[in-house]
N, C-alpha and C positions, 0 to 999 in steps of 0.2 A: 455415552452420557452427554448428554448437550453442555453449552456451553452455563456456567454458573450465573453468570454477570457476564453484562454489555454496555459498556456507555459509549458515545458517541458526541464529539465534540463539534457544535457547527455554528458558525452564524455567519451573517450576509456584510456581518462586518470585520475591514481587520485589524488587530490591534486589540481584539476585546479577552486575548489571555486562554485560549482554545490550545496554543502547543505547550505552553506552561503549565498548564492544569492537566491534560495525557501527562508531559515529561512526568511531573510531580507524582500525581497518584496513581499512574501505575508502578514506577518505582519503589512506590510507599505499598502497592498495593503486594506487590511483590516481596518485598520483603517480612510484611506484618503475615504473609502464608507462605511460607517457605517450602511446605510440601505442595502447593497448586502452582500452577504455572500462570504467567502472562502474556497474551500477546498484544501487540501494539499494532496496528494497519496504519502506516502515514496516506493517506490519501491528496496530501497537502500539494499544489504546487511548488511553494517553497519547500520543502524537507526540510524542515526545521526541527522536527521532533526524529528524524532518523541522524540528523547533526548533533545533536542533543546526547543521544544515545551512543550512539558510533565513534564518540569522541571528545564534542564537544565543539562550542561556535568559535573558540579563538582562531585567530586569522595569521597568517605570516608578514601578511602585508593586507594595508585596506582593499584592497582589492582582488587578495588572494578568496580562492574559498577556504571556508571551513574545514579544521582539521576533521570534521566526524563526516563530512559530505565527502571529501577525500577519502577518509577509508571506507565508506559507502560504495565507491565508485569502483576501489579496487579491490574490492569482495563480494561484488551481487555482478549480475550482467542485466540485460534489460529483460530475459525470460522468467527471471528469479527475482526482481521486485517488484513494484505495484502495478507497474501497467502491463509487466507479464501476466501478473493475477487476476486482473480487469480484462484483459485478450481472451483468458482463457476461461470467463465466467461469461463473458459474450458467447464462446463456443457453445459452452455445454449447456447455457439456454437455448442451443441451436440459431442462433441471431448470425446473419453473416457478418463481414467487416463493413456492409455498406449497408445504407438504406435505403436500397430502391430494390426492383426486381432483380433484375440482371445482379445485383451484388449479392442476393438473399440466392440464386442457381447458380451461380460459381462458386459461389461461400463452400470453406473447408467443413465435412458435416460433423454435425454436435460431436464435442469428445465427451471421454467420461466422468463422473466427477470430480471435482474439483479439491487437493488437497492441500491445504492452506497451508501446511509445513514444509510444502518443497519450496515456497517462496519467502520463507521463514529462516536469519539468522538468529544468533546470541552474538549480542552485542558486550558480552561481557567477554567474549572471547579478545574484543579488539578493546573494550573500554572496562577494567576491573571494578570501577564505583559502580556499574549494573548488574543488579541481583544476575544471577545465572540460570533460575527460571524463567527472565524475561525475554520474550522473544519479539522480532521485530520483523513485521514486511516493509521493508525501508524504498523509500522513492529518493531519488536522486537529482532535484529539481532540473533544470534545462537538458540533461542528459533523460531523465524519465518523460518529461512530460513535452519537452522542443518548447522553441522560441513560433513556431508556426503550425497551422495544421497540417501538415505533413510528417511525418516519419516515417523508418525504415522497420521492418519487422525482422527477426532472425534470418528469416529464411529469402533476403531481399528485396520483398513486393514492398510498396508503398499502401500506405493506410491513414486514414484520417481518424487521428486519434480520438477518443470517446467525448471525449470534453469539449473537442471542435464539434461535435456533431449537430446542425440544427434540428431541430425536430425528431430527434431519434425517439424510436421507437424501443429501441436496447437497454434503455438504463431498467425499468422493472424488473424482466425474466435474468438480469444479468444480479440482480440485489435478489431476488429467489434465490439464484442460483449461491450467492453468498450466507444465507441461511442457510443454506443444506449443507454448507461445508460447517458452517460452526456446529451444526447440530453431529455433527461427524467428526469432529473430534473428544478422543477419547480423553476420561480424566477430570479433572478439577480445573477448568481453565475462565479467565476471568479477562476477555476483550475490551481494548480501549481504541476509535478507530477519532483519527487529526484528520480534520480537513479544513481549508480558510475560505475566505469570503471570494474566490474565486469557483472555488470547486462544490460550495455549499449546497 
């Protein structure tokens, strides 16, 4: 059964209430159907909505991070949240990691599809105030998304993450590729996906 509802939070500015309105009504959403489920996609550079969830934004010190980006950090790896998800929806549109020839003939070939709950906690596991239908594919701001275009993939090649990429050619087959996973899960589920005016 496909997915019931979709909304998607974006705009080109920041500051205009995009992680506040996810936090809020999918938690509301969540709890007003107790029998359907919810998932949350932070797409944010900031992770603000998986700090939200995962714990919550109080600080140790001003310059600590967040208690919920801390237990983010120490219960997802980088395969299992959002830009493992975004890696692996590049795959299975068959897109390589780069944008040229030689990237598209070495490229690892397309995997298979794409399941949206291997990258998927419960955040009510680590944060009790979240319903326990709600599930979250959480980003870890500077740990998910780097300070540069450069990162490291699991398996140690370097790669120039999706959001650095000029002119890419990847982001459409890789947004298919994310329809097909919603339309694929099973069930009553009702998707909310954060993203800020970087990643818009």
């Amino acid at each position: 059964m496909p997915v019931t509802n979709s909304v998607a939070f974006a705009n080109n500015r920041g500051g205009s209430g995009k992680t506040f309105l996810v936090f809020q009504l999918a938690c509301e959403a969540a709890r007003a159907r107790p029998s359907s489920k919810v998932l949350v996609i932070d797409f944010s550079l900031y992770s603000e909505t998986s700090g939200l969830l995962m714990g919550g934004l109080a600080r140790a010190d001003p310059l600590a991070p967040t208690k919920g980006l801390v237990t983010t950090v120490e219960h997802t790896t980088a395969d299992t949240r959002t830009e493992g998800l975004v890696r692996a929806l590049v795959l299975a549109a068959g897109a390589g990691p780069h944008d040229s020839i030689f990237g598209k003939w070495f490229a690892p070939k397309p995997t298979s599809a794409v399941d949206l709950l291997k990258y998927a906690v419960q955040p009510s596991k680590y944060n009790p105030r979240i319903p326990s239908n709600l599930y979250l594919v959480a980003s870890a701001g500077k740990n998910s998304w780097g300070e540069n275009t450069n990162s490291n993939t699991s398996d140690g090649t370097a790669e120039v993450p999706m959001w650095a990429r000029q002119h890419s050619t990847e982001w459409w087959p890789a947004a298919q590729q994310l329809k097909l996973a919603f339309e694929r899960l099973s069930g009553d589920w009702t998707v909310f996906a954060d993203t800020d005016h970087l990643a818009a």
